[in-house]
C-alpha positions in Angstrom: -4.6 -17.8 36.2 -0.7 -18.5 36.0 0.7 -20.3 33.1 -1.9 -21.1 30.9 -1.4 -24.2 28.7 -3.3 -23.8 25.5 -2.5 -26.2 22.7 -4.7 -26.8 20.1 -4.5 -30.6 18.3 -6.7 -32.5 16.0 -9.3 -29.7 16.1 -9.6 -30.1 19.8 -8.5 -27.5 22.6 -6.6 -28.5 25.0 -6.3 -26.1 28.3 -4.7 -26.5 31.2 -3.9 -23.3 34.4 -3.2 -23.0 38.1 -6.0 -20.3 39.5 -6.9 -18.7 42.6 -11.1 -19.6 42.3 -14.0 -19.6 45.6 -11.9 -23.4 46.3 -8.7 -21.5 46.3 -5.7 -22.5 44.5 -6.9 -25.6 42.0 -5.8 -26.8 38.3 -8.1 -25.7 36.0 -8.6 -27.8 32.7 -10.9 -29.1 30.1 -11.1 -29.6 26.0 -13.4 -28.2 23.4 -13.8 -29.7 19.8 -14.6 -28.2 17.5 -17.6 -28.7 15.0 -15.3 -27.6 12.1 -11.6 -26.9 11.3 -9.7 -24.5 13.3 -6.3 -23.0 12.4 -3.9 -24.5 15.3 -2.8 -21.5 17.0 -5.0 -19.6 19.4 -4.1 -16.3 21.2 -4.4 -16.2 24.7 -5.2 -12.5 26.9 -5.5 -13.2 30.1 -7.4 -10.2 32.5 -8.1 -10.5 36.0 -11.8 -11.3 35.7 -11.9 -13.9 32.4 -9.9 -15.6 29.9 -9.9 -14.7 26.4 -9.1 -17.5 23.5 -9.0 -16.0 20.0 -9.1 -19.2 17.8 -9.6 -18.8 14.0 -11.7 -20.6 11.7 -9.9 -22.4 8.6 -12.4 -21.6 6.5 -14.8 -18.8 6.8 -18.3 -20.1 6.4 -21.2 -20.3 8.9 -21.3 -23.0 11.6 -24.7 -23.5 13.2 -22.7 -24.3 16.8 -19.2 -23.7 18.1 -19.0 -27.3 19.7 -19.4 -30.9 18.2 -21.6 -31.6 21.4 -24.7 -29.9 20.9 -24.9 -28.5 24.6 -23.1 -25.7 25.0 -20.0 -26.0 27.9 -21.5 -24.4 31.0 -18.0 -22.1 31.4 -17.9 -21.3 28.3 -20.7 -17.5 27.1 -21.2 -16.0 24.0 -19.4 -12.1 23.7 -22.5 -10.7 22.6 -20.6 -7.6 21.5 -18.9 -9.8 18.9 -22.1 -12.2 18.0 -23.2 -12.6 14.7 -26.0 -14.7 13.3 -26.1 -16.4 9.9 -27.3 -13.0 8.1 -24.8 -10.8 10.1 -21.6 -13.3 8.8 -22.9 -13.4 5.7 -22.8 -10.0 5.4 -19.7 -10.1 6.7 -18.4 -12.1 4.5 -19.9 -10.4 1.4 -18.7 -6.8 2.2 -15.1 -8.8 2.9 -15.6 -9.9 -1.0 -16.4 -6.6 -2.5 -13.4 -5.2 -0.7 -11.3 -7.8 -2.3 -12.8 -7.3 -5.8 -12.3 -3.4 -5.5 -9.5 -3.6 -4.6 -8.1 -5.6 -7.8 -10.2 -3.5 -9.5 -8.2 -0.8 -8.8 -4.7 -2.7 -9.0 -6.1 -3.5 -12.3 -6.5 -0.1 -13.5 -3.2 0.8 -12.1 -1.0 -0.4 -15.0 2.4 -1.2 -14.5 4.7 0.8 -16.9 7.9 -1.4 -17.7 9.7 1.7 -19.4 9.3 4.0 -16.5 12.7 4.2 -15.5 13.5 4.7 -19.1 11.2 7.5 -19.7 12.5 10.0 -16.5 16.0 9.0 -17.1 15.1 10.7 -20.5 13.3 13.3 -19.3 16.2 14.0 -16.7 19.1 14.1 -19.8 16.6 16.4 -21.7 15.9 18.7 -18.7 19.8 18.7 -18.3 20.9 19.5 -21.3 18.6 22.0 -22.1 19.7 24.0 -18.8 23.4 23.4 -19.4 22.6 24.7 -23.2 20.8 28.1 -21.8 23.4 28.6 -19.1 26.1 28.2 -21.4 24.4 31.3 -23.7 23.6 33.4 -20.6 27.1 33.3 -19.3 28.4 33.8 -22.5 26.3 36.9 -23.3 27.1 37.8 -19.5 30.9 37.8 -19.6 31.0 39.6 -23.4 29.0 42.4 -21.9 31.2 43.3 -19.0 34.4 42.4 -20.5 33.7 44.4 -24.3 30.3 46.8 -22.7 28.2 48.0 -26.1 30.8 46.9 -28.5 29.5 43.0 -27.6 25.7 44.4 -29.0 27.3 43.3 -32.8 29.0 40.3 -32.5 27.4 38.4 -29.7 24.4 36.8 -31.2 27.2 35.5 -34.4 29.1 33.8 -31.0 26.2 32.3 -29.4 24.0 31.5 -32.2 25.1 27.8 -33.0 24.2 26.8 -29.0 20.7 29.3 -29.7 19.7 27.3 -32.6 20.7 23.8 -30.8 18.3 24.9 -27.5 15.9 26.0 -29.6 15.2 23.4 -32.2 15.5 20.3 -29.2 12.9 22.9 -27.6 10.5 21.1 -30.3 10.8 17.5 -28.2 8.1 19.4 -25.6 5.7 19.2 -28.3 6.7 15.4 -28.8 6.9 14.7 -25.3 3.4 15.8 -24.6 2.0 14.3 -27.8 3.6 11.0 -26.7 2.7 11.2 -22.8 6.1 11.4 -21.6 4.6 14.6 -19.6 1.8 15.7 -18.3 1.2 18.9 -20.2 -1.5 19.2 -23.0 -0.1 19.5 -26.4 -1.7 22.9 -27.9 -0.2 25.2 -24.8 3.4 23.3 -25.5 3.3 24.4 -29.1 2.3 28.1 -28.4 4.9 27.9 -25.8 7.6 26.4 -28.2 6.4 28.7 -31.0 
């Protein structure tokens, strides 16, 4: 087949191709309505030994024929690898509705959290400061020691003890970030770990 025409209009198909067949070259044409609504654009895939029209059904219910005519078009056979009968679509159809419904079922369950932005930048700042806090005290304790050796055993904690009792008393938000559900981690290990 070259150049296959294929227009679908007023639920009838309209084809119309130049093939080689046992007459040799010849125009090939003919129409098909449909018995119900069809969605106007087919799909075409043309191999050397048949045509294939993919045309879709508006609505997806069972139709007892493909044709108005009752007499099925002699060109025209059934893919038998594709058939189904009325219990087969319905089937179909059902399992296509229980995929739907599980499938809001679990959007459902999903819930969308409008402060979730909020909540990690807040987890982010507290994260931060705490590590800026305990770095600040290590390289405190850090420089004293090399710069003053064992004399920097008496007066280092007095130096750093302002930015220890910061650390340690926003170290009490874990407890309230886990009885909240701002993290993940269950409340009693957060406590023994603050405490």
């Amino acid at each position: 087949l070259q150049n296959p025409d294929i227009t679908i209009t007023d639920n009838v198909l309209h084809f119309r191709a130049q093939g080689h067949g046992a007459k040799g070259d010849n125009i090939y044409e003919f129409e098909i309505e449909f018995l119900e609504p069809v969605e106007p654009k087919p799909v075409c895939r043309v191999t050397q030994r048949q045509l294939n029209i993919t045309v879709q059904k508006k609505e997806s219910n069972w139709w007892e024929r493909l044709t108005k005519q009752e007499k099925r078009p002699l060109f025209l056979a059934p893919d038998f690898d594709r058939w189904l009968d009325e219990s087969d679509a319905e089937m179909e159809l059902k399992e296509k509705e229980e995929e739907k419904i599980n499938k809001m079922k679990i959007e459902s369950r999903v819930q969308k959290d409008p402060f979730k932005h909020l909540k990690k930048g807040y987890l982010i700042m507290y994260n931060l400061v705490q590590f800026l806090g305990f770095s600040w005290i290590f390289v405190n304790m850090t420089v004293r020691l090399f710069i003053l050796g064992k004399d920097s055993f008496y007066d280092t904690f007095h130096t750093i003890s302002d930015m220890m009792y910061f650390c340690q008393t926003l170290a009490l938000m874990e407890i309230v970030n886990s009885l909240i559900g701002l993290v993940r981690s269950p409340v009693i290990p957060s406590v023994v770990q603050v405490m």
